[in-house]
One Martini backbone bead per residue (centre of mass of N, CA, C, O) as a GRO file, in nm:
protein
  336
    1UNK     BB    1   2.950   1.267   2.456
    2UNK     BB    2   2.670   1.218   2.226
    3UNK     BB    3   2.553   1.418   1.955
    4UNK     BB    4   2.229   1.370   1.760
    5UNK     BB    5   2.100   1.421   1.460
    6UNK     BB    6   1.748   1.365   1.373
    7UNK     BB    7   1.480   1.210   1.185
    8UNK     BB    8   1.096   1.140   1.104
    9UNK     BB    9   0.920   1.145   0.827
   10UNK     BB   10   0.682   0.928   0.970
   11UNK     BB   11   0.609   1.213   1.185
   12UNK     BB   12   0.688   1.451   1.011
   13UNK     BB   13   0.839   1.744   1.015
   14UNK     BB   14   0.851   1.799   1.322
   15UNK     BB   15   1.048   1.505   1.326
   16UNK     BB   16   1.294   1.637   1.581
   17UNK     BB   17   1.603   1.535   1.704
   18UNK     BB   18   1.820   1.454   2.005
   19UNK     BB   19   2.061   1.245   2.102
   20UNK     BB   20   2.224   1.154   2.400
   21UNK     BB   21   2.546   0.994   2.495
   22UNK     BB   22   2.684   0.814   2.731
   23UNK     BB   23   3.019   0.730   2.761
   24UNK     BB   24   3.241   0.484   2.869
   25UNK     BB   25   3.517   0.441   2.993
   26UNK     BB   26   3.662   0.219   2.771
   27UNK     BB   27   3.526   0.147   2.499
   28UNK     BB   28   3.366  -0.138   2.358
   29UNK     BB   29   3.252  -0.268   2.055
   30UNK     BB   30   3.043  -0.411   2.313
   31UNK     BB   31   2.953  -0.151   2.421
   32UNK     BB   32   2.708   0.034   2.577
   33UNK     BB   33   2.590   0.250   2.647
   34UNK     BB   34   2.432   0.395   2.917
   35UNK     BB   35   2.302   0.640   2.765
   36UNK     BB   36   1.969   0.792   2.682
   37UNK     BB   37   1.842   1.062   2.525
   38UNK     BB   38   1.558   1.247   2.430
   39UNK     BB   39   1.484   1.519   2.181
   40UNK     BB   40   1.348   1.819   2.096
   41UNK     BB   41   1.501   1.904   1.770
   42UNK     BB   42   1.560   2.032   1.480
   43UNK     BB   43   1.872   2.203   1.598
   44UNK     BB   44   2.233   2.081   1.705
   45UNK     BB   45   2.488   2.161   1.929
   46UNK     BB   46   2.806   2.232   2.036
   47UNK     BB   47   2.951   2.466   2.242
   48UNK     BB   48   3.079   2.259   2.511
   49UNK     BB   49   3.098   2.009   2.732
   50UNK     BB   50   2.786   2.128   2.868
   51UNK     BB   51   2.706   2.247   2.611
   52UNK     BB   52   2.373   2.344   2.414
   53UNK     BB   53   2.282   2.440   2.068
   54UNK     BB   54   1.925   2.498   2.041
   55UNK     BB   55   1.605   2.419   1.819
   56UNK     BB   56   1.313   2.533   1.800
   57UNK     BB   57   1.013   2.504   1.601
   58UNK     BB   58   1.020   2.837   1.607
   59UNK     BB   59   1.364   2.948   1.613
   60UNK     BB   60   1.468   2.902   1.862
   61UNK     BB   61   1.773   2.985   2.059
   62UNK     BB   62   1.912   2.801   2.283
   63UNK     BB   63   2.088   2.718   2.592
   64UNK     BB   64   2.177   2.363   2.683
   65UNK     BB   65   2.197   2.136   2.880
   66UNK     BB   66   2.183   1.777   2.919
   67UNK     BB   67   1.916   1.754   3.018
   68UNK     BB   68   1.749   2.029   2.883
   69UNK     BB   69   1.808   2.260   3.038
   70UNK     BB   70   1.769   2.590   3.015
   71UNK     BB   71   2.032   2.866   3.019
   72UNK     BB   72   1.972   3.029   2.725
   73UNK     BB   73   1.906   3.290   2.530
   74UNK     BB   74   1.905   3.408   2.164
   75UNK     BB   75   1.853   3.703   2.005
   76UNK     BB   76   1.858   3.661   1.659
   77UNK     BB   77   1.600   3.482   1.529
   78UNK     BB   78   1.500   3.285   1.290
   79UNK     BB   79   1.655   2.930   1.325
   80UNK     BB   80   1.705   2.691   1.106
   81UNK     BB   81   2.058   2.619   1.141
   82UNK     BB   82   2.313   2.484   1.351
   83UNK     BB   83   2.694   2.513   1.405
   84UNK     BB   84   2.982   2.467   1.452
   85UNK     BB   85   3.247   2.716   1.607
   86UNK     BB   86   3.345   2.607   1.843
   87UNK     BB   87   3.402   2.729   2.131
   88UNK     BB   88   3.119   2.974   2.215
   89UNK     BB   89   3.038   2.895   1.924
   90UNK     BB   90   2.767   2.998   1.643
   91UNK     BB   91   2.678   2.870   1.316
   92UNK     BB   92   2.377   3.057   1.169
   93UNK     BB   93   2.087   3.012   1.017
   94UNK     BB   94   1.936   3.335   0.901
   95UNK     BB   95   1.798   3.318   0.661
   96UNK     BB   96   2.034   3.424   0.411
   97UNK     BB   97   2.197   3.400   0.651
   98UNK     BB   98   2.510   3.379   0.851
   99UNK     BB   99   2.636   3.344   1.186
  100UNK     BB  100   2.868   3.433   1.423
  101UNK     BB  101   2.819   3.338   1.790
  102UNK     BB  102   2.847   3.466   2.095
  103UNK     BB  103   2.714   3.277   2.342
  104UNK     BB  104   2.804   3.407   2.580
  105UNK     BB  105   2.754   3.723   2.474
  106UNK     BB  106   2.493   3.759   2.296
  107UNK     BB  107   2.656   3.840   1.991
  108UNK     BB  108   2.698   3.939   1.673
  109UNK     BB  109   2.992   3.910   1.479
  110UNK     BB  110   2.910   3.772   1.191
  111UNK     BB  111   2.768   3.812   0.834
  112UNK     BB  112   2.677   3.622   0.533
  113UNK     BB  113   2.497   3.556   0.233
  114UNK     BB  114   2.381   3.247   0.276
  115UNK     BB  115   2.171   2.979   0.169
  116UNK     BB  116   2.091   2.663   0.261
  117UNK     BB  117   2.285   2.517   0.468
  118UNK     BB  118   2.416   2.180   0.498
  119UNK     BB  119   2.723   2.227   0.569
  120UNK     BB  120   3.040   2.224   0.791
  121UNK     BB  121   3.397   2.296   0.734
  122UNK     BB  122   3.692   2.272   0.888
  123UNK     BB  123   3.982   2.295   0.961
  124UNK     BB  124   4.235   2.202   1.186
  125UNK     BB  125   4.281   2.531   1.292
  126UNK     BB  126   4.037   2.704   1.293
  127UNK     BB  127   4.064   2.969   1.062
  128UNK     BB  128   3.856   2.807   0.846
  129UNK     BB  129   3.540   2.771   0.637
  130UNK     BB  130   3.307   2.572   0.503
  131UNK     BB  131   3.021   2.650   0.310
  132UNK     BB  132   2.732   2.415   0.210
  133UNK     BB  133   2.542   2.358  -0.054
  134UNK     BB  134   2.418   2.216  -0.298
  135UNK     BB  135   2.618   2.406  -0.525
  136UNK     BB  136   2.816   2.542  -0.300
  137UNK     BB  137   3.136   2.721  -0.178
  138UNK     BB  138   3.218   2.916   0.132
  139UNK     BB  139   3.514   3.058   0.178
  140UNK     BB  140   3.656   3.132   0.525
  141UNK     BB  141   3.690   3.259   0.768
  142UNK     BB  142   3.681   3.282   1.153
  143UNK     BB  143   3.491   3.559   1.065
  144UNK     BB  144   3.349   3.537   0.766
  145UNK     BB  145   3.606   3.635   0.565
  146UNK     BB  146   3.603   3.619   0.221
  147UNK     BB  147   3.788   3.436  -0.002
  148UNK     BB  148   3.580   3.179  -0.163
  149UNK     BB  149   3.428   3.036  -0.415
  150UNK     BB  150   3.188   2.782  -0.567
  151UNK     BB  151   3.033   2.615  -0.792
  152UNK     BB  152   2.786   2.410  -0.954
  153UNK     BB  153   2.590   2.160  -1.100
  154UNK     BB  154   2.588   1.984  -0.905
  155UNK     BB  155   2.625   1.815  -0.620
  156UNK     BB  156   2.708   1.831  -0.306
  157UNK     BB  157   2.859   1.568  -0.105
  158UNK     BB  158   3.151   1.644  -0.006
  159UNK     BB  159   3.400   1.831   0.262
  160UNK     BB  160   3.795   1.911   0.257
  161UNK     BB  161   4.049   1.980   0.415
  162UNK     BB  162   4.373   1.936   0.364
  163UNK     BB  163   4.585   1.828   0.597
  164UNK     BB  164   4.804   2.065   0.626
  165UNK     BB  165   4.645   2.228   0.388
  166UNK     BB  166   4.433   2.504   0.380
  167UNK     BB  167   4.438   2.546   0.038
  168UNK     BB  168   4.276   2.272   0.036
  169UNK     BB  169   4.015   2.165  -0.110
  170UNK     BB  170   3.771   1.911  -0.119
  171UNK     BB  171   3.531   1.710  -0.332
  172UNK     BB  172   3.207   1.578  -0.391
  173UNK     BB  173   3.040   1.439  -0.702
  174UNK     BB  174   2.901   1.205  -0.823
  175UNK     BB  175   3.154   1.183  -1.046
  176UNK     BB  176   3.375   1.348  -0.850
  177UNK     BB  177   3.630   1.488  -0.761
  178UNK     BB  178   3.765   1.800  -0.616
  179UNK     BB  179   3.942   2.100  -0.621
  180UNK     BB  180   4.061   2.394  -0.423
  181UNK     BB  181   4.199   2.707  -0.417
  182UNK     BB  182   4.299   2.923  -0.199
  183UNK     BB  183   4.188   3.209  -0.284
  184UNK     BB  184   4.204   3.211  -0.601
  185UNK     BB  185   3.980   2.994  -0.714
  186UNK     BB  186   4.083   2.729  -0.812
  187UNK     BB  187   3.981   2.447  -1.029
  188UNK     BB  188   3.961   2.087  -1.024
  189UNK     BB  189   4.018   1.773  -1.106
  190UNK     BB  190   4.108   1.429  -1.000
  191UNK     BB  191   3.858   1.227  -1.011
  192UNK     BB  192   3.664   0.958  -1.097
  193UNK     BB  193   3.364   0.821  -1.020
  194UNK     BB  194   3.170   0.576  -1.004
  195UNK     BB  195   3.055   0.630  -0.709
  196UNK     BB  196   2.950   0.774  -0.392
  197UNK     BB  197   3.154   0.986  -0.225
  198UNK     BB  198   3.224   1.036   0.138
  199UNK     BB  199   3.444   1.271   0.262
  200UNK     BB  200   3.650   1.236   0.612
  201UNK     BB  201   3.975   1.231   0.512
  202UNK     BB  202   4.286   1.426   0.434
  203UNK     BB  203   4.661   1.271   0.341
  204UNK     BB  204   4.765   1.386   0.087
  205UNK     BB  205   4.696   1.072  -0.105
  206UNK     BB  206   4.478   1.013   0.134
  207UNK     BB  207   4.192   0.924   0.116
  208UNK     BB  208   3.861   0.922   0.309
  209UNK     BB  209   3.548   0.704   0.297
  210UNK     BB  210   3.205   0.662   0.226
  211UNK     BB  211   2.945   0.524   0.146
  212UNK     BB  212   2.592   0.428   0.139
  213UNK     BB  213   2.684   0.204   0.313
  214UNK     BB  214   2.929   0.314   0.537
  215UNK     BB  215   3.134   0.205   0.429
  216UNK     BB  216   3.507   0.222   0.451
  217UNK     BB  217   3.730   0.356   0.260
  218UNK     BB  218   4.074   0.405   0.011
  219UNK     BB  219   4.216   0.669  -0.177
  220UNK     BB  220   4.421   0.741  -0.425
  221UNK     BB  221   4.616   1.031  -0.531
  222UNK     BB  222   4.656   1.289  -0.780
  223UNK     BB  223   4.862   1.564  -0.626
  224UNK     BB  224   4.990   1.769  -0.854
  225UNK     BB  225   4.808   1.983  -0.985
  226UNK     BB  226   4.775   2.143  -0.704
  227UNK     BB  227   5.037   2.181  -0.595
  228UNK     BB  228   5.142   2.333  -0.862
  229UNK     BB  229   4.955   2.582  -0.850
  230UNK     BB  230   5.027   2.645  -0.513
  231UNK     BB  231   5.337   2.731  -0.586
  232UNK     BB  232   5.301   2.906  -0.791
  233UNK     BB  233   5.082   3.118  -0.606
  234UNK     BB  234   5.348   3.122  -0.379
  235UNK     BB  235   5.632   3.141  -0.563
  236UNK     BB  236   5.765   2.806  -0.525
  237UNK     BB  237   6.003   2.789  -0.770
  238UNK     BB  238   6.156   2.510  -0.672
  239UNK     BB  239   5.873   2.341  -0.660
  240UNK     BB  240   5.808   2.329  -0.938
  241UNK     BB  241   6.073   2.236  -1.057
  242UNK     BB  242   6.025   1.944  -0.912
  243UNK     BB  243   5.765   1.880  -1.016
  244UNK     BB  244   5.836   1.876  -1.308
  245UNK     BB  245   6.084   1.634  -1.286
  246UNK     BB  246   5.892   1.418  -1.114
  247UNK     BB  247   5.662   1.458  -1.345
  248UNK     BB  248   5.416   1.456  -1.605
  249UNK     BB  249   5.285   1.733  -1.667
  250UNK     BB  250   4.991   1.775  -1.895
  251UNK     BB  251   4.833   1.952  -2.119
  252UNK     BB  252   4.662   2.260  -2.182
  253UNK     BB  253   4.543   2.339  -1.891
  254UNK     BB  254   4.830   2.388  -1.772
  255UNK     BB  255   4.911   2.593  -1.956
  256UNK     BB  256   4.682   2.840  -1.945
  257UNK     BB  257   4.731   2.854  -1.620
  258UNK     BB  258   5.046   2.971  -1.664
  259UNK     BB  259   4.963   3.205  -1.849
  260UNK     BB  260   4.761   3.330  -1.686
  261UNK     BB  261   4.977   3.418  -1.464
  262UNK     BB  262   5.244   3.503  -1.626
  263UNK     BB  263   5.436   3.209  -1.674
  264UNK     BB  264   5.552   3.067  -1.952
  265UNK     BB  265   5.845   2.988  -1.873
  266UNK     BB  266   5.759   2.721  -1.732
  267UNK     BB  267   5.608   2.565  -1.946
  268UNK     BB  268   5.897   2.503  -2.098
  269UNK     BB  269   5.925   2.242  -1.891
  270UNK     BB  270   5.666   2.062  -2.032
  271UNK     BB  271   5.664   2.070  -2.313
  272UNK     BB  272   5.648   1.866  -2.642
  273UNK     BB  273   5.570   2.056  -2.838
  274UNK     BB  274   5.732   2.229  -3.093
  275UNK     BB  275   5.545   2.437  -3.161
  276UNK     BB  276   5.453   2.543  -2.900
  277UNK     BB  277   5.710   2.645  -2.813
  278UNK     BB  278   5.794   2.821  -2.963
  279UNK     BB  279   5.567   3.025  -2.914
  280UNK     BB  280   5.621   3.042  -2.603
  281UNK     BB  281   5.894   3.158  -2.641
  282UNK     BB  282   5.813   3.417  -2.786
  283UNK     BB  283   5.622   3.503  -2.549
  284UNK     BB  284   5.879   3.526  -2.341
  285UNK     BB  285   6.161   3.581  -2.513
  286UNK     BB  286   6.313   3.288  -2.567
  287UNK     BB  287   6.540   3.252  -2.835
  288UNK     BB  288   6.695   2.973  -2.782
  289UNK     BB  289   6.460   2.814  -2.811
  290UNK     BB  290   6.346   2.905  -3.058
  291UNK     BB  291   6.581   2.809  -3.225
  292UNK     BB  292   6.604   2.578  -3.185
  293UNK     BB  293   6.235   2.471  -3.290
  294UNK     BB  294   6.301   2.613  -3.569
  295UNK     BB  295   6.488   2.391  -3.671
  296UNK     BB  296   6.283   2.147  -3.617
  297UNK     BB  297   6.066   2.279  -3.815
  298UNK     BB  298   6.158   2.432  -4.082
  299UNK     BB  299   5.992   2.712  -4.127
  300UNK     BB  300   5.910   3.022  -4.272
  301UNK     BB  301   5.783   3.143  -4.069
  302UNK     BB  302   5.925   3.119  -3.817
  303UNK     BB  303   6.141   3.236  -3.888
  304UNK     BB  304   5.993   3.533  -3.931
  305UNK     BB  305   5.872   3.535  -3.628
  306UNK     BB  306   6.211   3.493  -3.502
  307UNK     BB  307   6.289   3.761  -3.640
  308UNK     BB  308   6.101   3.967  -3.540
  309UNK     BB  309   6.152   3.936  -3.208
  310UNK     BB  310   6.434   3.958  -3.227
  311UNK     BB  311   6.476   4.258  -3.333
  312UNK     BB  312   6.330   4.400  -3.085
  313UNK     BB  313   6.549   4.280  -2.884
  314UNK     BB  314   6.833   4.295  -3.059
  315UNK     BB  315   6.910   4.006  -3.235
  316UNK     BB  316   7.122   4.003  -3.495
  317UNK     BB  317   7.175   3.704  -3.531
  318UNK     BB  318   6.914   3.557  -3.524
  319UNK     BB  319   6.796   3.739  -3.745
  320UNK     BB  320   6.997   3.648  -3.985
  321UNK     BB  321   6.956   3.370  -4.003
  322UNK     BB  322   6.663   3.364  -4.090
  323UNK     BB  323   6.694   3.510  -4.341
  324UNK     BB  324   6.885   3.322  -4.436
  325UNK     BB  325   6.667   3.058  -4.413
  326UNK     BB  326   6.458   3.240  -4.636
  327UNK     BB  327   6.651   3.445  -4.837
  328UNK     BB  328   6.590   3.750  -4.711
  329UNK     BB  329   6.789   4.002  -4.847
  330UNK     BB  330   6.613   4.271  -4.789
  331UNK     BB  331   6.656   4.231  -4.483
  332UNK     BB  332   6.952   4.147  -4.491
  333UNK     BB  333   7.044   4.418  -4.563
  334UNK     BB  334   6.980   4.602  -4.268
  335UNK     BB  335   7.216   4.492  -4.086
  336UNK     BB  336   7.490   4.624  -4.241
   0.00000   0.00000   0.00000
């Protein structure tokens, strides 16, 4: 059966309904359901195979079959609207909080404060689940507790985990697509968007979407910047450096989330600015390419900078040149 959940706006506040749709085996796409039920509720989810539940309009929570006779009252609190949870279990927002709802043994799980969810996206090992508000994103286990958060400024469209890989969320608003990383909580672009586009699945670089017309799309996308920060942040770094030999990888902003990992001298195999990377080998450490870098830039600052860093490690060969290339004899001098 088919759960459907919609209002009327033009019939009021409380026109909140829920149709059941019967699908016959075998439904081709000339046919029409068998059959079709419609009932008052809020809000309402698939609990198991025929059960459901359901809210109504002051916010009591039962669990009804298919017919809609109640089966179970869930004495919970006044709850404003419903979400999938898995076979068994409902995740129930009631008043700032979300909770995970035992539905058969009538008990919360666990509950986290999070005000006004509009929608509820799963992992596919159902593991992790992202809850999302206006302009908010918390990322949680399948207990509720939380990994990661994440806000915006505008509003947010759609959400998911991409298919085989529950630490990468994909999001869209009204002009990006954007990532987030779990649980590190790192994000960024993937790309601009033209139009609004809801986002239906994800895998590898193609993406699965909606627009406002209902349309279906499929977009390609380079995601190589999360794939590569998500290597990073798993230490997997022969994946890392396979990554940046196969790929453009450039930006400063590439280059300060490696730095800010503790990590400078991976990004020497990707920058191409002849000073930055000198800068970037002495904040590493790596005098070898320092002085490679320093010759091609053959500044007398650089040279000095390049002697100074030498001699901290005890490289009195390199601080020698350097001395040399500045004719600096009287620090020349202090070496023999």
């Amino acid at each position: 059966m088919i759960l459907l959940n919609y209002s009327c706006r033009s019939e009021g506040a409380d026109s909140h309904y829920i149709e059941l749709a019967s699908v016959p085996t075998g439904l081709k796409s000339s046919s029409d359901p068998s059959e079709v039920m419609r009932y008052n509720s809020m809000s309402s989810v698939w609990v198991s195979r025929n059960r459901i539940a359901s809210v109504d309009k002051n916010g009591a929570l039962s669990i009804r079959n298919t017919k809609n006779d109640s089966v179970n009252i869930l004495e919970i609190g006044q709850v404003d609207a419903v979400f999938y949870a898995g076979t068994g279990f409902i995740l129930a927002q009631v008043g700032d909080k979300v909770s995970l709802i035992d539905a058969k043994d009538n008990y919360i799980v666990s509950s986290i404060f999070f005000g006004k969810v509009r929608f509820v996206q799963w992992s596919s090992d159902f593991t992790r689940v992202a809850l999302v508000s206006k302009r908010d994103i918390i990322i949680c286990t399948k207990k509720l507790e939380i990994l990661t958060t994440h806000s915006e400024v505008n509003s947010i469209k759609s959400c998911t985990f991409v298919s085989g890989n529950i630490s990468i969320v994909l999001f869209t608003t009204p002009c990006h697509i954007k990532y987030i990383i779990v649980p590190s909580g790192d994000y960024g672009i993937v790309r601009t968007l033209d139009v609004v586009l809801y986002i239906v699945h994800a895998k590898d670089k193609n993406i699965s979407f909606l627009d406002r017309e209902v349309k279906p799309r499929i977009l390609t996308i380079d995601n190589t910047e999360y794939l590569f920060k998500l290597a990073l942040l798993e230490e997997r770094y022969e994946e890392v450096l396979r990554i940046i030999r196969s790929s453009n990888l450039v930006g400063q902003a590439l280059i300060s989330f490696v730095r800010e990992k503790g990590l400078p001298e991976i990004a020497l195999h990707f920058i191409k600015d002849t000073r930055t990377k000198f800068l970037l080998s002495l904040e590493c450490c790596n005098m070898e390419i320092a002085l490679e870098m320093a010759k091609h830039l053959d500044d007398p600052d650089c040279w000095k900078k390049l002697a100074s860093s030498a001699l901290k490690l005890g490289n009195i060969q390199i601080a020698e040149e350097c001395y040399i290339r500045v004719k600096d004899f009287h620090h020349l001098s202090f070496l023999y």
